[in-house]
C-alpha positions as CSV (number, residue, x, y, z in Angstrom):
1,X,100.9,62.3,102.9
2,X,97.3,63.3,102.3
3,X,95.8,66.5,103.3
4,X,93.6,66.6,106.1
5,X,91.1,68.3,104.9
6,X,88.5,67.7,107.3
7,X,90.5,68.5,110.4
8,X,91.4,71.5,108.3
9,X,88.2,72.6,107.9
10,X,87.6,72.2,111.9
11,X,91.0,74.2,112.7
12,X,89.6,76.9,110.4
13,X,86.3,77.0,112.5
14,X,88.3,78.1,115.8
15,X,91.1,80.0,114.0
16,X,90.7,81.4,110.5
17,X,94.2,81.2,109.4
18,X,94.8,77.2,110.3
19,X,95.1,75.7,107.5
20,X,92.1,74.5,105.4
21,X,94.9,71.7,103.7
22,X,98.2,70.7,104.0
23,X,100.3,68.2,102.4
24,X,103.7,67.3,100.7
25,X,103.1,67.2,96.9
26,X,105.4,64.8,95.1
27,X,106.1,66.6,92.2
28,X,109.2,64.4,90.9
29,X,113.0,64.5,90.8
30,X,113.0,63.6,94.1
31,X,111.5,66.5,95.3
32,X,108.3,66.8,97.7
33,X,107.2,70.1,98.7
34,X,105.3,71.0,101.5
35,X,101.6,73.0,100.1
36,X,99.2,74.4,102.7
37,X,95.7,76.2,101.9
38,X,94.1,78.8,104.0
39,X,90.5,80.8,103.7
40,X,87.5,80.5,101.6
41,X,87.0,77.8,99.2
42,X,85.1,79.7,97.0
43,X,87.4,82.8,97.9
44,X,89.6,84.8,95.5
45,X,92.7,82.7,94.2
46,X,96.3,83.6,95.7
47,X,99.2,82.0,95.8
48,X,102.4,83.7,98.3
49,X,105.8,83.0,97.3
50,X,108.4,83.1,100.2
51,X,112.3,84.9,99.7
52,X,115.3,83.5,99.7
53,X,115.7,81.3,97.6
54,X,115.8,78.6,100.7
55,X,113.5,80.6,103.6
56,X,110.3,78.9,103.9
57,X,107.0,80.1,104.2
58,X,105.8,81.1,108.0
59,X,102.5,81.0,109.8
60,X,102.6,84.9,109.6
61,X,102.1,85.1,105.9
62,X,99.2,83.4,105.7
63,X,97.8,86.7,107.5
64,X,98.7,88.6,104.5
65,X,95.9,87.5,103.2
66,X,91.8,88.1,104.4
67,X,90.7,85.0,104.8
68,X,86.9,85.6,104.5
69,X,87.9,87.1,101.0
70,X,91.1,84.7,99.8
71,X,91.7,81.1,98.8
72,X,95.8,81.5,99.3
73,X,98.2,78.5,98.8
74,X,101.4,78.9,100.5
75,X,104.5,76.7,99.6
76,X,107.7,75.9,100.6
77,X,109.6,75.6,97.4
78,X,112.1,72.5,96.0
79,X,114.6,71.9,99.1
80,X,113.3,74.8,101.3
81,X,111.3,75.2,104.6
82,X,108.9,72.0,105.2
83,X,109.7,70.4,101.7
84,X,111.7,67.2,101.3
85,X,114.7,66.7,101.5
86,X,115.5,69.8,103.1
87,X,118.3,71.9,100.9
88,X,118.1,69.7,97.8
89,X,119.9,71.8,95.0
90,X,119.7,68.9,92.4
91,X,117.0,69.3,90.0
92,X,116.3,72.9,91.8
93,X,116.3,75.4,89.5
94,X,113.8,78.5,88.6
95,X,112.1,76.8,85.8
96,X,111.7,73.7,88.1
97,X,110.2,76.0,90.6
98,X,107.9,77.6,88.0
99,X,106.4,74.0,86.8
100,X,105.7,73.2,90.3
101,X,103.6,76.3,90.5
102,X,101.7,74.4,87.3
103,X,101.3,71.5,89.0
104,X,99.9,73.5,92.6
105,X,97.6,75.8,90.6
106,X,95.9,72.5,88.5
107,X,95.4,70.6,91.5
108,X,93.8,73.2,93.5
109,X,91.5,73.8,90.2
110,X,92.7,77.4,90.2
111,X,91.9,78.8,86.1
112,X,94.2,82.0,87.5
113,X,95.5,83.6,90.4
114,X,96.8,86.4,92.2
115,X,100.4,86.0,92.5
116,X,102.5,87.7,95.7
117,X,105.8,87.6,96.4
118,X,109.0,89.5,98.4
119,X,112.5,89.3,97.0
120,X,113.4,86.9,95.6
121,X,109.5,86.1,95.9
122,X,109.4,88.9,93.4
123,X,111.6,87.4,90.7
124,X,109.2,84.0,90.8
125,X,106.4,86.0,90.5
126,X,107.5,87.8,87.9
127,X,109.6,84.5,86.1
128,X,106.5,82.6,86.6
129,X,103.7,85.4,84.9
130,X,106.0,85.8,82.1
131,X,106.1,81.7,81.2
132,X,102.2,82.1,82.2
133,X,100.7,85.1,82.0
134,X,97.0,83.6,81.2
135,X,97.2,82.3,84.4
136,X,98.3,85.3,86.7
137,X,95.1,87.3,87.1
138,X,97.4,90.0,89.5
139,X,100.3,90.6,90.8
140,X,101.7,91.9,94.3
141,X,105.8,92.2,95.0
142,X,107.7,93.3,97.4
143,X,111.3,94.5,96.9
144,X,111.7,93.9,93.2
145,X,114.8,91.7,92.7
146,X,115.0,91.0,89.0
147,X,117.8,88.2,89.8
148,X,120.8,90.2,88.0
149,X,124.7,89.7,88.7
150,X,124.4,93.7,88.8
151,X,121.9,94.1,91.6
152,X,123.9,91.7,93.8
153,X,127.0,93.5,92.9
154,X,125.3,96.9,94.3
155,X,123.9,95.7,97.4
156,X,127.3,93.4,98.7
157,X,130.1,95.2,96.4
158,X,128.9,99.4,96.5
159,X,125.9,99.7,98.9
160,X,127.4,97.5,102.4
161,X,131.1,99.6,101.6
162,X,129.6,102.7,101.4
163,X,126.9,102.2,104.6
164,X,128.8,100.2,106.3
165,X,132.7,99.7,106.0
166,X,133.4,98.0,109.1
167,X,130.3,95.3,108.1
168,X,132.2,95.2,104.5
169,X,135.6,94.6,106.5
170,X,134.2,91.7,108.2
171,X,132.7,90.4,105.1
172,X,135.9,90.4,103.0
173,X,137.5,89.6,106.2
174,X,136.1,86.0,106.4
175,X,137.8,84.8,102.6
176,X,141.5,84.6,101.8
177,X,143.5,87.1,101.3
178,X,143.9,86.0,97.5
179,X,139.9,85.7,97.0
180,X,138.9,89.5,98.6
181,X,139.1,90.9,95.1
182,X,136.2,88.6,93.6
183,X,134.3,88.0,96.7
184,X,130.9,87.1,95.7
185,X,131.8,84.2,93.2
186,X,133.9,83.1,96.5
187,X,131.5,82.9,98.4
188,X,129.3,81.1,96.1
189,X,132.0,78.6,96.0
190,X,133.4,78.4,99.4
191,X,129.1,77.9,100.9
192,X,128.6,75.5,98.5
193,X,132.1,73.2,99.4
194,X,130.7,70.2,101.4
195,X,133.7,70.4,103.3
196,X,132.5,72.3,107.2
197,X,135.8,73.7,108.0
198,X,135.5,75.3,104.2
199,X,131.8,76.4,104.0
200,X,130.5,77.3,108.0
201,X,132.3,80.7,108.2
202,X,131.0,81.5,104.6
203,X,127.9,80.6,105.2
204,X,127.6,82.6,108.5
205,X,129.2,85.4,107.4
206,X,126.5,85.9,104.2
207,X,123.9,85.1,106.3
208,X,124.7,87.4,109.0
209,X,125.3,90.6,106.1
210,X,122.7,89.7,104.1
211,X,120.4,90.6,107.3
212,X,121.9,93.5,108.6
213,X,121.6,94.6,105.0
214,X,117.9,93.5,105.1
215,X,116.8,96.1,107.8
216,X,116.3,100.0,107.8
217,X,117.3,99.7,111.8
218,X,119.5,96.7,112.6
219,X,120.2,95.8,116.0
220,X,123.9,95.3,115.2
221,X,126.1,96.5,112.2
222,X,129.0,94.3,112.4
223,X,129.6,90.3,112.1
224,X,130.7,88.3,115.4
225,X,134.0,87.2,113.4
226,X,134.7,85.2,116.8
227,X,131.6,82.6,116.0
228,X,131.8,82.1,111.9
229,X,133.4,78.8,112.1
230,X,131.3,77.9,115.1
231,X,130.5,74.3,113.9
232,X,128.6,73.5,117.0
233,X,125.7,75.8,116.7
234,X,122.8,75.5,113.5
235,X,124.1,76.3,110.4
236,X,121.6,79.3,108.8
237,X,119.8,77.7,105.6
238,X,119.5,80.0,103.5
239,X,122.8,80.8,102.1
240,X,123.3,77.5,100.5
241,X,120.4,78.1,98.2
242,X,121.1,81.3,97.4
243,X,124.6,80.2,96.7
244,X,123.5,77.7,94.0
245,X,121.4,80.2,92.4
246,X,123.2,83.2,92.7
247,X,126.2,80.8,90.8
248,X,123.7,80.4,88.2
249,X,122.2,83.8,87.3
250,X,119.4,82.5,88.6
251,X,118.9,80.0,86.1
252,X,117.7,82.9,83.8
253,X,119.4,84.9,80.8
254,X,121.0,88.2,81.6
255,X,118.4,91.0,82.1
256,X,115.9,88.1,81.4
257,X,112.9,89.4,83.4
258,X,113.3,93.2,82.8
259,X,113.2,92.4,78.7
260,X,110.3,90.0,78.8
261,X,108.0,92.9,81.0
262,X,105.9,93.3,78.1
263,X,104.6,89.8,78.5
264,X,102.6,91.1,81.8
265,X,101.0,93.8,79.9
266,X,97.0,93.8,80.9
267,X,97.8,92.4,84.4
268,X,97.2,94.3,87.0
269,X,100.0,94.8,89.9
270,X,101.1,96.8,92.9
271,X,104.9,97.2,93.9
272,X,105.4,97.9,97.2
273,X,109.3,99.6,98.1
274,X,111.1,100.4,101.1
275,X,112.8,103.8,100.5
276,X,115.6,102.7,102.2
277,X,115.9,98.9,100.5
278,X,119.7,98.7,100.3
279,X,119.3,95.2,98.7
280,X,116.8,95.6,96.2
281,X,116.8,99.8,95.8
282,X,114.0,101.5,94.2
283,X,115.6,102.2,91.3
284,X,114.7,98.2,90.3
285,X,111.0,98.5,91.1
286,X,111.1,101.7,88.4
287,X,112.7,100.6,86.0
288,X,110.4,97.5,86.0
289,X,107.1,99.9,86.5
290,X,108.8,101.3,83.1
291,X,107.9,98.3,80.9
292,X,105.3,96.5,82.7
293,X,102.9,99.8,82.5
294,X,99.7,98.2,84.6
295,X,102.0,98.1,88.0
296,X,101.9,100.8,90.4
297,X,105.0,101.5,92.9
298,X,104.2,102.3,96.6
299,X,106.9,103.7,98.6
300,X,106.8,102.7,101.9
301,X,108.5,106.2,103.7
302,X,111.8,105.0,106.4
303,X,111.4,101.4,105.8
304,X,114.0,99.0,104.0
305,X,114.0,95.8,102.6
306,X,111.9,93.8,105.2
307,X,108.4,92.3,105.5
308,X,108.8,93.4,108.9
309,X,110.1,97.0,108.6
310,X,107.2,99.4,109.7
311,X,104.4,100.1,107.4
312,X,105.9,97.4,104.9
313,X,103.7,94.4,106.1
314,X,100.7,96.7,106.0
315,X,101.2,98.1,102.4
316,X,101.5,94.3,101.4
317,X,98.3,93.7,102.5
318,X,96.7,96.5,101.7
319,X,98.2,96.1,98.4
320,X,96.9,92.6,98.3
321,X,93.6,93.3,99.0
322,X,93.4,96.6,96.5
323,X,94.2,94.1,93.6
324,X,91.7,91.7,94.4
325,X,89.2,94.5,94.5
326,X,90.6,95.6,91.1
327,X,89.8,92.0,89.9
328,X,86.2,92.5,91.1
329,X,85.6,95.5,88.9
330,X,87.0,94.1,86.2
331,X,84.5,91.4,86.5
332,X,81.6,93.5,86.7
């Protein structure tokens, strides 16, 4: 499909975060991912990069970014959100992810460009700058996940245990016996079982910690055990994804993105950090900030690993719009 760009434009003219384009890009293997464009043409470059892996990106995160000062591409990455076929996994992996960032930036014209992304946003922003660095003029992130076996051991394995035990009950409670003292390779392999009766209750019980985990204040702190294998209702997307990546590393080397930090040395970046961010703690975001010496950390005070935590979403975007007035200076 081709973007619209004229209707675009028109949208823009009544509402100033419709989309200026939008389109699925064919970008091979079988893969076509959904790319929209919001702002000024001839507005600073940006490009957001949703969580996950698997979320999607949503209408609200286009609003991250000032459209009278921004020309922002939003994506859905390979098998998430709008792109086709929804939860792909083959050919899906981060270096796949980082070429079709290559291929977005070219055909928007884009010679560099502000990169911003939450999460696991953060680790493709920081994956991608380090295989492109002369192309990343800045850098925003939000919760720094640096795609380790060791962070994901801390928040499921130390953190949910030690917050909450009756959450980390349920969660060992929906695997076998025999598979409760490994759980998180378990899991990877029971979500990703094409068998239903094998991967629902998996899949919903991740899901369902992995967002209680998310926020400083959740509305419940235990698992509905009676619904897991509810095959009837919609089936969460995001923990197949994470699944086939969490499996794989990542589809990085070990401590990959913390050694190669030097590579973003002379970009400019803001990290913003819940206090309270029991999945990606702010102990990551430092001991990034330790090699990659041009970032500044901003704590956001009684807020946790959510866009939507309070004073998070605000930080981002003030963040977002401090670096592109950095940029400005430089240029002058």
């Amino acid at each position: 499909m081709a973007p619209d760009a004229d209707a675009g434009k028109a949208a823009a003219s009544a509402d100033p975060f419709a989309p200026l384009t939008s389109e699925h890009l064919d970008v091979g293997d079988g893969h076509e991912i959904y790319v929209e464009s919001v702002g000024r043409i001839d507005g600073v470059a940006a490009v957001y990069l949703h969580g996950g892996p698997g979320s999607g990106c949503q209408p609200d995160h286009r609003r991250l970014f000032d459209p009278q000062r921004f020309h922002t591409v939003l994506f859905d990455q390979r098998g998430a959100g709008r792109s086709k076929p929804r939860g792909f996994r083959e050919a899906n992996t981060t270096a796949h992810l980082i070429a079709d960032m290559e291929l977005v930036r070219e055909k928007f014209g884009f010679d560099r460009w502000l990169v911003v992304g939450g999460s696991w946003g953060a680790t493709l922003a920081l994956a991608y700058a380090q295989a492109h660095p002369d192309h990343v003029s800045g850098i925003v992130l939000r919760a720094t996940f640096l795609g380790t076996r060791e962070e994901l051991d801390g928040a499921f394995l130390d953190v949910l245990p030690r917050h909450y035990p009756g959450l980390y009950e349920d969660f060992l409670g929906a695997l076998p016996a025999g598979e409760r003292a490994s759980p998180l390779p378990n899991y990877y392999r029971r979500i990703l079982d094409s068998d239903a009766a094998v991967h629902t209750s998996a899949a919903r019980a991740w899901g369902g910690t992995e967002s209680i985990l998310s926020e400083h204040a959740p509305k419940r702190t235990r698992l509905d055990v009676a619904e897991l294998a509810n095959t009837s209702k919609p089936m969460p997307a995001t923990p197949f994804m994470e699944a086939h990546y969490f499996q794989h590393d990542c589809f990085m080397k070990p401590g990959q993105l913390l050694a190669e930090a030097g590579t973003l040395q002379g970009i400019p970046g803001i990290i913003v950090q819940g206090r309270f961010d029991f999945l990606c703690p702010p102990a990551t975001s430092h001991a990034l900030a330790a090699v990659w010496i041009d970032a500044e950390i901003r704590i956001v005070e009684g807020a946790g690993h959510s866009l939507y935590d309070p004073g998070v979403r605000d930080a981002v975007m003030k963040a977002i719009a401090d670096v592109a007035s950095k940029l400005k200076s430089q240029d002058c």
